[in-house]
PAVEXVO-169618 format. One record per residue (C-alpha): residue number from 1; residue in one letter; x, y, z. Coordinates in nm, 3 decimals. Layout:
residues N
NUM; A; X; Y; Z
...
END
This chain:
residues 334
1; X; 4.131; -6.068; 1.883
2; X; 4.102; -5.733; 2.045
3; X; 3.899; -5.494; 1.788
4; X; 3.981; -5.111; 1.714
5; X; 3.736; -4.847; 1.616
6; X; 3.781; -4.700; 1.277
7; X; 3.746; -4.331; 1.255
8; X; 3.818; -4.062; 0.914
9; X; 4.094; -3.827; 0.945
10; X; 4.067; -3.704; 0.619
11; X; 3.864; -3.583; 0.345
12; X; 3.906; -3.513; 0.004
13; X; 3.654; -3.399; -0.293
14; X; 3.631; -3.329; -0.649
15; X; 3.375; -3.172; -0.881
16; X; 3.390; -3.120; -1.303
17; X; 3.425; -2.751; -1.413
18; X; 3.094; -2.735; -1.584
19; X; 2.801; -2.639; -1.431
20; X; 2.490; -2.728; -1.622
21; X; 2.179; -2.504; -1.426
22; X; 1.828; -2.583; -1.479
23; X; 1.830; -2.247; -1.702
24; X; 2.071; -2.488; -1.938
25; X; 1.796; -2.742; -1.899
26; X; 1.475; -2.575; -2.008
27; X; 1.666; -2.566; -2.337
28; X; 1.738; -2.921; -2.415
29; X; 1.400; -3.012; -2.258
30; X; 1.037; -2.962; -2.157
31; X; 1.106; -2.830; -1.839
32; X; 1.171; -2.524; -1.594
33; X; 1.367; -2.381; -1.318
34; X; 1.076; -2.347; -1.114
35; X; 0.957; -2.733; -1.175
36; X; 1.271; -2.870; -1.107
37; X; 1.348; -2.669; -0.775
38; X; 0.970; -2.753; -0.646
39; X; 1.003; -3.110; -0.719
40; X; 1.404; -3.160; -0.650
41; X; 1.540; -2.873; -0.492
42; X; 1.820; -2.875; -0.720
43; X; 1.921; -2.514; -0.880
44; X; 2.274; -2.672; -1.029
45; X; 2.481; -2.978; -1.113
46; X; 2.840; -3.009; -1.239
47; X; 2.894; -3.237; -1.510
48; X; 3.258; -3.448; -1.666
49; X; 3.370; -3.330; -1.969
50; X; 3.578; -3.589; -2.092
51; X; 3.725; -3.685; -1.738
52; X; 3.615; -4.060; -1.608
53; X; 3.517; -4.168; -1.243
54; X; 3.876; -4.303; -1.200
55; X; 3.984; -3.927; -1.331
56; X; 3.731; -3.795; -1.081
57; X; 3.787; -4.033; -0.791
58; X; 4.163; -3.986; -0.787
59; X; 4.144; -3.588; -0.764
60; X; 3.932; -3.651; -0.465
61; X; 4.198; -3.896; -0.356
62; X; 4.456; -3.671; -0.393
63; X; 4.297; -3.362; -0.224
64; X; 4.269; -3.625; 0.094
65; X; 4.686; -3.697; 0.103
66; X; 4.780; -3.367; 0.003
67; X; 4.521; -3.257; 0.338
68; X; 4.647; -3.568; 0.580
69; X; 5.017; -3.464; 0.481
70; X; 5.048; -3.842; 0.327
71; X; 5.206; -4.025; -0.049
72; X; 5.002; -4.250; -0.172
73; X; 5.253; -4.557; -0.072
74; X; 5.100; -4.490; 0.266
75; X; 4.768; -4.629; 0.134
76; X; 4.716; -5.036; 0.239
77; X; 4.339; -5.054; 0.071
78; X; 4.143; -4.840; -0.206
79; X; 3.772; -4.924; -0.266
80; X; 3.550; -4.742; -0.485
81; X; 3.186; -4.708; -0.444
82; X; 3.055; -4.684; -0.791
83; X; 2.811; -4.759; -1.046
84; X; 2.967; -4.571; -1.366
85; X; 3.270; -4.742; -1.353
86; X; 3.531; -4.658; -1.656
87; X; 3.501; -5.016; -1.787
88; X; 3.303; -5.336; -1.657
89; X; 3.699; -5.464; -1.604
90; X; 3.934; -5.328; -1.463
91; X; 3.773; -5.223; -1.166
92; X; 3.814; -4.864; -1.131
93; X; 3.968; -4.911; -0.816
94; X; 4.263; -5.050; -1.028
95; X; 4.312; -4.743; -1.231
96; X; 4.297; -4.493; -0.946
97; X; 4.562; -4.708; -0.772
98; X; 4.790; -4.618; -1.078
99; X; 4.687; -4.314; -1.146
100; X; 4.748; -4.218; -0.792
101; X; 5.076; -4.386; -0.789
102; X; 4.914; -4.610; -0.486
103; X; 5.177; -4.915; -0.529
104; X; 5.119; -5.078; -0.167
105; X; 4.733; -5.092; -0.158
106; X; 4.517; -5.336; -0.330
107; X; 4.190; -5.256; -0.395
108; X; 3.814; -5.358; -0.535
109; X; 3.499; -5.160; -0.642
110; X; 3.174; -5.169; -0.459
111; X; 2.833; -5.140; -0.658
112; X; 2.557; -5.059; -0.461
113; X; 2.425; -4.694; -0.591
114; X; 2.317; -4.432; -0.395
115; X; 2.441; -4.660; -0.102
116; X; 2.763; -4.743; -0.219
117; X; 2.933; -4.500; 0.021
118; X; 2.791; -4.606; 0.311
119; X; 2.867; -4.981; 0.199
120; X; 3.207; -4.892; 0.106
121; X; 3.257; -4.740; 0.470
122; X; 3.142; -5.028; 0.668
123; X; 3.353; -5.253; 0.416
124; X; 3.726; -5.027; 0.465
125; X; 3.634; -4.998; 0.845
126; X; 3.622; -5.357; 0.892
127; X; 3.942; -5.409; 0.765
128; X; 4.073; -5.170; 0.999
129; X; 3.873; -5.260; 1.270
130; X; 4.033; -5.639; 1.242
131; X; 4.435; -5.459; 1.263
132; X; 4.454; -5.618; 0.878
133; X; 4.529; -5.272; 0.769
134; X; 4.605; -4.898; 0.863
135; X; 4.451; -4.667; 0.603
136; X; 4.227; -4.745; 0.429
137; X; 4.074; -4.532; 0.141
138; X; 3.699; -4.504; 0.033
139; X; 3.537; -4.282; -0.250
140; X; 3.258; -4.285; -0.392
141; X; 3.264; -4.105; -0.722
142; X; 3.001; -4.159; -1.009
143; X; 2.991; -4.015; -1.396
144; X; 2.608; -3.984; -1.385
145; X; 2.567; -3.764; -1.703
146; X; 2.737; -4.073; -1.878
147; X; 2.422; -4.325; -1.871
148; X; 2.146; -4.027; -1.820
149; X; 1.908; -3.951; -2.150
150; X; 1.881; -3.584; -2.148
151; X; 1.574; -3.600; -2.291
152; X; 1.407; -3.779; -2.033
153; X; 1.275; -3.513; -1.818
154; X; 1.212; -3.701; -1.503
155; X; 1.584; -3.800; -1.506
156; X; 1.767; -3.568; -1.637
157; X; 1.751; -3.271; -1.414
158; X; 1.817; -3.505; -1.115
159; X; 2.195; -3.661; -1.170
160; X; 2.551; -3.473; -1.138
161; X; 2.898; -3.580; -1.166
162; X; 3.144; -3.565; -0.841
163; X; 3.335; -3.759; -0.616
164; X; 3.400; -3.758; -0.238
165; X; 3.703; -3.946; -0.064
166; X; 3.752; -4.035; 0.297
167; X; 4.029; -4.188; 0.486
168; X; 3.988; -4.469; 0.740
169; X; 4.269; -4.514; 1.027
170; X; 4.243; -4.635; 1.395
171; X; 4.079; -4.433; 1.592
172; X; 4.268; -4.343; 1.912
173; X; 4.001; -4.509; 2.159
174; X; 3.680; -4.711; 2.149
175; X; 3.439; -4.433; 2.192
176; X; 3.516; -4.277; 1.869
177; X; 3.454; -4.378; 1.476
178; X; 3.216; -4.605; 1.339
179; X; 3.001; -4.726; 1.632
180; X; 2.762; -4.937; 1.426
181; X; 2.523; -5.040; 1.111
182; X; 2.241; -5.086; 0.949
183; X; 2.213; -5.244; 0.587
184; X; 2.019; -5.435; 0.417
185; X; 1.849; -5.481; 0.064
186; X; 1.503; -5.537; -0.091
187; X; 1.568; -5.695; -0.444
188; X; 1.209; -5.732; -0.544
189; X; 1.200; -5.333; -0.630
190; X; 1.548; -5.371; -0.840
191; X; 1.351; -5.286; -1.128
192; X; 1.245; -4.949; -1.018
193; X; 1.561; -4.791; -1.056
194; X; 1.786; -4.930; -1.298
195; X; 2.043; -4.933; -1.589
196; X; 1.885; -5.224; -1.844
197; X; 2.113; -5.255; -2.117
198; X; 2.480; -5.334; -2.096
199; X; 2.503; -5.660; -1.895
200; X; 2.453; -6.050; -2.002
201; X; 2.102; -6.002; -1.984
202; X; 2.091; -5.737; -2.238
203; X; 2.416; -5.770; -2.405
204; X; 2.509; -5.391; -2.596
205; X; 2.352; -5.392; -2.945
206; X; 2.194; -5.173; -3.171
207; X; 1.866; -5.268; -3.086
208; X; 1.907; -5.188; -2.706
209; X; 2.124; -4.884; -2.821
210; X; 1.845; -4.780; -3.020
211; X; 1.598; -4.868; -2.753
212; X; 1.777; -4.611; -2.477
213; X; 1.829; -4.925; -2.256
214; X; 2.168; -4.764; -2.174
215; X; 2.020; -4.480; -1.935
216; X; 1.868; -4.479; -1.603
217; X; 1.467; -4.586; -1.537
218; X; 1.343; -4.487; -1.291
219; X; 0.980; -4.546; -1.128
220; X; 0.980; -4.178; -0.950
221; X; 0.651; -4.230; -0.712
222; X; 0.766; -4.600; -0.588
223; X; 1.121; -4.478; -0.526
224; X; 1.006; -4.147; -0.324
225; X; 0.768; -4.395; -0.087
226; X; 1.028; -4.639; -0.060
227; X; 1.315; -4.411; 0.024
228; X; 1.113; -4.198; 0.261
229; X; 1.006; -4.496; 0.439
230; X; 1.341; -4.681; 0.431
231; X; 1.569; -4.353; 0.543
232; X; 1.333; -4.374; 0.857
233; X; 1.334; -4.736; 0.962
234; X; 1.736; -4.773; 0.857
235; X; 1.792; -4.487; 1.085
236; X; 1.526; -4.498; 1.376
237; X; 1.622; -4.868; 1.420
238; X; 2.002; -4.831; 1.454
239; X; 1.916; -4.552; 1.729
240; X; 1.703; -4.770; 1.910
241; X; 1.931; -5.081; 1.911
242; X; 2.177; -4.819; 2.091
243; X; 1.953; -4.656; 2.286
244; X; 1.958; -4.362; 2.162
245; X; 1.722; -4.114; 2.029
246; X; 1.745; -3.870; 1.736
247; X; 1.781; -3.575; 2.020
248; X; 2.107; -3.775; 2.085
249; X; 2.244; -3.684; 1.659
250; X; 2.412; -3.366; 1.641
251; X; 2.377; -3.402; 1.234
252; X; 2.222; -3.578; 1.010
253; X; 2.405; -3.701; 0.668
254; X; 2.207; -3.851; 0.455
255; X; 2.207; -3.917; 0.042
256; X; 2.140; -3.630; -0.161
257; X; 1.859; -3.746; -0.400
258; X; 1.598; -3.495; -0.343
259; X; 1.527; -3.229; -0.128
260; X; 1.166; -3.346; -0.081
261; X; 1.293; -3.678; 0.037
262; X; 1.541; -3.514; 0.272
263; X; 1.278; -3.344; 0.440
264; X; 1.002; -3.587; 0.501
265; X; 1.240; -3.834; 0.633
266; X; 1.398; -3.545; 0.850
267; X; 1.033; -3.452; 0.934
268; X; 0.964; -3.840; 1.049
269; X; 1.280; -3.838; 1.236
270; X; 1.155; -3.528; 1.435
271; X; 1.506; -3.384; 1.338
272; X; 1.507; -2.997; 1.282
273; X; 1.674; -2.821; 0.937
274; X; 1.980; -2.700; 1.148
275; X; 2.075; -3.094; 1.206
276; X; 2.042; -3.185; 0.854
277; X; 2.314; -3.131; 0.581
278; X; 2.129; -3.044; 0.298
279; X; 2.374; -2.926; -0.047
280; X; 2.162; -3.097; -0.320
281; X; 2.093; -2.759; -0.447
282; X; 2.485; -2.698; -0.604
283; X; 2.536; -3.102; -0.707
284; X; 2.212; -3.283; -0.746
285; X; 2.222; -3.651; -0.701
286; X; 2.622; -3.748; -0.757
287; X; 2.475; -4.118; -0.657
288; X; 2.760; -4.276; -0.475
289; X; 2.982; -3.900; -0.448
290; X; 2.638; -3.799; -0.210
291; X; 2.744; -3.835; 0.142
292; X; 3.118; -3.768; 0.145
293; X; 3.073; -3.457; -0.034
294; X; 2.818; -3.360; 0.169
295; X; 3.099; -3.462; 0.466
296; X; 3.315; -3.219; 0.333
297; X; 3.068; -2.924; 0.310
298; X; 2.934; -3.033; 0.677
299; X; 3.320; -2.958; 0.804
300; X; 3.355; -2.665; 0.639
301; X; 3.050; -2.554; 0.776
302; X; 3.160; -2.590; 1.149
303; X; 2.912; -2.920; 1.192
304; X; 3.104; -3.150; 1.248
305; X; 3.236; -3.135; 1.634
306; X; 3.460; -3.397; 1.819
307; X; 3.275; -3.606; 2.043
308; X; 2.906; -3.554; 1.851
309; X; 2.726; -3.842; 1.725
310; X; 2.623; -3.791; 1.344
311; X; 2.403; -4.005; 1.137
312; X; 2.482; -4.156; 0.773
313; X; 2.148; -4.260; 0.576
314; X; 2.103; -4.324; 0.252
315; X; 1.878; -4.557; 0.038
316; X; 1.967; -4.654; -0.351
317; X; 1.916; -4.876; -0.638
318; X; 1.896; -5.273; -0.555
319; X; 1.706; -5.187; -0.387
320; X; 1.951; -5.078; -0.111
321; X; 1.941; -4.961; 0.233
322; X; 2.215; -4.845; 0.470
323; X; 2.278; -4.626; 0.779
324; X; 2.569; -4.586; 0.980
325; X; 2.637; -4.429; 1.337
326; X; 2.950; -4.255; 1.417
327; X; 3.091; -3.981; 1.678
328; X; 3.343; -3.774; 1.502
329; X; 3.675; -3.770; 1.593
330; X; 3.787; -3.471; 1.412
331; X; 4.037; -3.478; 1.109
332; X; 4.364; -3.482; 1.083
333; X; 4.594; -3.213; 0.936
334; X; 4.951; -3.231; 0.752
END
């Protein structure tokens, strides 16, 4: 079996209406503008008002085909990268194929956090890669302000709501698309960032209701070594197996979780600010939304050039670790 390249020729995005600041913040908890920029970097984050991460996901879906010039019967395969799905079942990616009016494409959710994206990616470009299917869509799209306790300060002021889509076709030759990646998973620190209540081991009740064990925990200090650390080696070592070196990455895309992270990983990749896409400031951490939004803002920004080589990165709840190389083929237009 001869195997193509997968490249994305389209992008698509959505964000809620409401923006909640850290000025909004500082009055539903101890906290302050200048706390939350010096420790996150985040000034804003939009946040659902009654709309779901199927509502979300298939706005960002729709954006994409209205951008590519396609219907949605031109779909083959919808996955969603999630971790706030509407409902443990249905998978989400069953209500954004009707919702979208998708009828062809069959579909499945992906839960692996802050690297569901990047999971999701690999996942859709293997099935184009293997001439199973033609388009393939992936979005990752997360409802974080659903299962956040806005009184926990150290949680809080980190999450947003937002959802990114991309769409996978064959690329036109081998040298462009998805070159190669990186993954892998380290399930001894799952409970360092994690959703407790809900599932068979803590079935909902009013004891874990009353308990909070509905909302992120997260072990901030373990998290920031790990994900430092992890961003690094996921990346480094996917250069290396290709002999490349970060001088060879025209931009660097990696999950928005905080600015502090973003830089000392950027710093131990020797990559300068002007190759990292850095927009956690206007979304905060949209979780599985992080990198394909941050996709759309790098194109609009003019950084994303046929023929470069960018880098995906990101590092998540599991705990989870993925990178992905790629040389950009450019989208495609209606």
């Amino acid at each position: 079996m001869t195997l193509r390249r997968a490249t994305i020729t389209a992008m698509g995005r959505y964000l809620p209406e409401k923006i909640l600041t850290n000025a909004d913040l500082e009055k539903m908890v101890d906290t302050s503008d200048e706390w939350i920029i010096e420790r996150t970097g985040i000034r804003e984050r939009h946040i659902s008002e009654g709309m779901t991460t199927s509502d979300l996901a298939t706005r960002a879906a729709q954006d994409l085909l209205s951008q590519r010039g396609l219907t949605p019967d031109d779909i083959d395969l919808i996955i969603v990268a999630t971790v706030t799905p509407d409902m443990f079942f249905p998978a989400t990616a069953c209500l954004v194929q009707d919702k979208l009016g998708a009828s062809r494409a069959w579909g499945f959710d992906l839960s692996a956090a802050c690297c569901g994206f990047v999971y999701a990616l690999t996942t859709g470009a293997h099935f184009v890669a293997g001439g199973s299917h033609d388009r393939v869509l992936v979005i990752g799209a997360d409802v974080m302000s659903s299962i956040i306790n806005y009184e926990d300060r150290t949680t809080c002021v980190l999450f947003g709501d937002g959802a990114g889509a991309v769409l996978l076709e064959p690329a036109e030759d081998d040298s462009g698309g998805l070159i190669d990646f990186n993954h892998h998973i380290d399930g001894s620190g799952g409970f360092f960032l994690y959703m407790p209540g809900g599932g068979s081991m803590k079935p909902a009740s009013e004891k874990t209701v009353a308990e909070k064990l509905h909302y992120v925990h997260q072990a901030g200090p373990q998290i920031f070594k790990f994900a430092v650390r992890q961003t690094y080696e996921a990346a480094s070592s996917l250069l290396k197996k290709h002999g490349l070196t970060t001088s060879d990455i025209s931009l660097l895309v990696s999950h928005q979780a905080n600015a502090r992270i973003l830089d000392a990983a950027a710093e131990r990749l020797n990559l300068p600010p002007e190759k990292v896409i850095k927009n956690i400031d206007k979304y905060g951490n949209t979780t599985a939304a992080t990198i394909p939004l941050a996709l759309t803002d790098a194109q609009e920004q003019g950084l994303l050039k046929p023929g470069e080589l960018i880098l995906m990165a990101s590092v998540g709840a599991g705990l989870t670790v993925g990178s992905c190389l790629f040389r950009w083929t450019g989208l495609k237009s209606a």
